[in-house]
C-alpha positions as CSV (number, residue, x, y, z in Angstrom):
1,X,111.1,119.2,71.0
2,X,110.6,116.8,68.1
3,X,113.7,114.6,66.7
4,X,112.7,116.3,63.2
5,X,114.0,119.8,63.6
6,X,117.1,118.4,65.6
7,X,117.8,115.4,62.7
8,X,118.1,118.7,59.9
9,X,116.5,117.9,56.2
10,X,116.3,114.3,55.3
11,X,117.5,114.2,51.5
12,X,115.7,111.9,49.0
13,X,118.5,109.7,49.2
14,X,118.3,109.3,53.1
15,X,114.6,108.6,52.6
16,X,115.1,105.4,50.4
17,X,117.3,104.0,53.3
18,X,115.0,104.9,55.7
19,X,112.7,102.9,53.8
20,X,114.9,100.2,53.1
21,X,116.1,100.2,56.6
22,X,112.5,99.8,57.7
23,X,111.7,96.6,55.4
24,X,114.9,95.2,57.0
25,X,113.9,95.7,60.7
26,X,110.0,94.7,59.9
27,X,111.2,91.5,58.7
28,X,111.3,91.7,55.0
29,X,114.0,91.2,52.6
30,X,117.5,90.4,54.3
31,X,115.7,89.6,57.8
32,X,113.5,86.4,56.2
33,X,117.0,85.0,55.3
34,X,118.1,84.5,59.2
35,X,115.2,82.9,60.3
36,X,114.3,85.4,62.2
37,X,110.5,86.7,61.7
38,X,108.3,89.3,63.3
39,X,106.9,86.1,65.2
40,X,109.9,84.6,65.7
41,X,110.0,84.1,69.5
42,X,112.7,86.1,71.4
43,X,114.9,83.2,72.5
44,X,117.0,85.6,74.9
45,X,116.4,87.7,77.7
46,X,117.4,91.5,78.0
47,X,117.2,93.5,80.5
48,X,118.7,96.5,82.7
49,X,118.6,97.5,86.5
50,X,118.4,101.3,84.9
51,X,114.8,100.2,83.4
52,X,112.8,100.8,86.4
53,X,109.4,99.6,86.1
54,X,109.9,99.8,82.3
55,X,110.6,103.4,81.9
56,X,114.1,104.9,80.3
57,X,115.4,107.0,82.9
58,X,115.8,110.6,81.7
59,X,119.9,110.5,82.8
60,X,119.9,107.8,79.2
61,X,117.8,110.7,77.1
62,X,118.9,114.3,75.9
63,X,117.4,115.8,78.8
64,X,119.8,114.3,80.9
65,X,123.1,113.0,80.6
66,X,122.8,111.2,77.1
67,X,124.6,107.6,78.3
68,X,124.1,104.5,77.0
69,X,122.3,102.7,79.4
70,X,123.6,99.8,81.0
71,X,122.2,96.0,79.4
72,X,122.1,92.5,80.5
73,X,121.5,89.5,78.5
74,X,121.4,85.8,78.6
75,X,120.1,82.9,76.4
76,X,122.5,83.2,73.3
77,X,122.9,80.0,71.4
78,X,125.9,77.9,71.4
79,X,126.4,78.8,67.9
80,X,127.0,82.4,69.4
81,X,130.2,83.9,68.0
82,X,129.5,87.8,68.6
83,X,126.6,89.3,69.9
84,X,125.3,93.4,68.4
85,X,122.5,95.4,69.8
86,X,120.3,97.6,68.2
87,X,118.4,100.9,69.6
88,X,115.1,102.1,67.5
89,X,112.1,103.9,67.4
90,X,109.8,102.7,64.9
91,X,107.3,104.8,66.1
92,X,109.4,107.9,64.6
93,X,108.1,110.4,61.7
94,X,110.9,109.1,60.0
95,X,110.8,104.8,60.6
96,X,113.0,103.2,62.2
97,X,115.2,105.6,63.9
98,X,118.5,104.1,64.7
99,X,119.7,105.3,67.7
100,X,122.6,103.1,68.6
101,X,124.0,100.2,66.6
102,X,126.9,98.1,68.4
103,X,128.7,94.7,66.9
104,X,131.3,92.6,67.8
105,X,130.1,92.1,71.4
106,X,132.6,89.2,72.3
107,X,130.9,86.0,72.8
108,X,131.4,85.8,76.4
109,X,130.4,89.1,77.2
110,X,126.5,89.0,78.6
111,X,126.5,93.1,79.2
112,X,127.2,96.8,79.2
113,X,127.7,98.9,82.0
114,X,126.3,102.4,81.7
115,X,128.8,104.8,79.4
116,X,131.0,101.8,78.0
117,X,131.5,99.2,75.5
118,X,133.3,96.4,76.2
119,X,136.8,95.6,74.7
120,X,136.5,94.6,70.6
121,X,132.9,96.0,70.3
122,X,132.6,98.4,67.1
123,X,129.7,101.2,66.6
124,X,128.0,101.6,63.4
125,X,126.2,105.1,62.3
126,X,123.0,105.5,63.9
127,X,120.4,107.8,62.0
128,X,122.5,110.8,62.4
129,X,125.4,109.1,60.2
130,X,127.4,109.1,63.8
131,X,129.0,106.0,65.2
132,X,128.0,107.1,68.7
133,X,124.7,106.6,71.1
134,X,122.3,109.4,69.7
135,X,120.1,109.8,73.0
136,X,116.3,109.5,72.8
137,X,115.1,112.9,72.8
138,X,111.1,112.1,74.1
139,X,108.5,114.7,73.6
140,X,105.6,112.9,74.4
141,X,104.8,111.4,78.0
142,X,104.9,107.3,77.5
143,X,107.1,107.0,74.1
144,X,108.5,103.6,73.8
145,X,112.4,102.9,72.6
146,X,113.4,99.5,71.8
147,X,117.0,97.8,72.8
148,X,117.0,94.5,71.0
149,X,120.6,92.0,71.6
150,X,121.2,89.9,68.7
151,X,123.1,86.7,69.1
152,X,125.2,86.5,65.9
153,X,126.9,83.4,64.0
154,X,130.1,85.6,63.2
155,X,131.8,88.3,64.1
156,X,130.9,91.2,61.1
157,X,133.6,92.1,58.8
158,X,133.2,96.0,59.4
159,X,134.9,98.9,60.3
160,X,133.6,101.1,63.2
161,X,131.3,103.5,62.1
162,X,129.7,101.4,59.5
163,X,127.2,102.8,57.6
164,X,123.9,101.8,59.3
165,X,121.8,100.2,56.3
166,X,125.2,97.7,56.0
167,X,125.5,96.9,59.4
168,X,122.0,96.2,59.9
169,X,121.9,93.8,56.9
170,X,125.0,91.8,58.2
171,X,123.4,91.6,61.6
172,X,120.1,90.6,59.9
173,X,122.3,88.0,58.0
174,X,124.2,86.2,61.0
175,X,121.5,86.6,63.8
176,X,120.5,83.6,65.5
177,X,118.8,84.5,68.1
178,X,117.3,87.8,69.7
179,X,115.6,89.7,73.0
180,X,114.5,93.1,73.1
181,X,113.7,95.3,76.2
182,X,110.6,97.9,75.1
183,X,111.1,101.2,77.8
184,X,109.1,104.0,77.9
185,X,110.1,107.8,78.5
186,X,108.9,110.7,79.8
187,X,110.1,114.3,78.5
């Protein structure tokens, strides 16, 4: 099953912040004002128990149970005030694909559990315009999902559900530092 029939008709609206969206995450515009580059190093580690020899397990897809899988992390900055993570595909017919945005990780917070945020953290729209974890939906053996932590220098001064194009920009624009775990899935 692709993500395009289940995503509905993109509008030509939606299509300029995909593509606006995509500059953002590649490292253009908003991003080059962090710091952060596509070779900036990843000065944090990320990882997760559930990521078994690097593969997304299917109960953290569509085909299974559709959690959010559980994340560590360590390495954030002392100038760490809040830490977000984001969930993408940017190998998706429609690039990036937001499948999870979360901010206003408390400082001293270094995970999730499977299933649960912890208390104060806020969920912007993923690429479905819902403040929710949209499951990876693989339909081809080996496609790779990226779940990037981002140390931030602030907490962000938005509501849950955020539109995602805004929240990305205001993590692009506090980030510090970063890690990302790449997974693969099978359908």
């Amino acid at each position: 099953m692709s993500r395009f029939p289940r995503t509905g008709h993109r509008t030509r609206a939606g299509a300029g912040a995909a593509a606006g969206l995509m500059l953002v995450l590649s490292g253009c515009g908003v991003a080059n004002d962090t710091g952060l580059t596509p070779d900036a190093p990843n000065a944090m580690t990320v990882t997760s128990a559930a990521f078994t020899g690097g593969v997304l397990p299917q109960h953290f897809t569509c085909h299974g149970a559709g959690a959010s899988p559980p994340l560590d992390w360590s390495g954030g900055p002392s100038s760490t005030k809040s830490y977000a993570i984001v969930v993408d595909d940017a190998a998706a017919p429609i690039t990036p694909y937001i499948y999870w945005i979360v901010f206003n990780i408390p400082q001293a917070t270094t995970d999730l559990q499977a299933a649960q945020l912890p208390p104060g953290a806020e969920v912007a729209d993923n690429s479905l315009g819902k403040a929710s974890y949209d499951p990876p939906c693989p339909d081809q053996p080996g496609h790779s999902y990226r779940f990037t932590v981002y140390a931030l220098n602030s907490t962000l001064n938005l509501p849950q559900g955020a539109p995602t194009l805004k929240a990305w920009q205001a993590i692009a624009n506090a980030a510090v530092a970063r890690g990302r775990v790449p997974v693969k899935a099978n359908p």
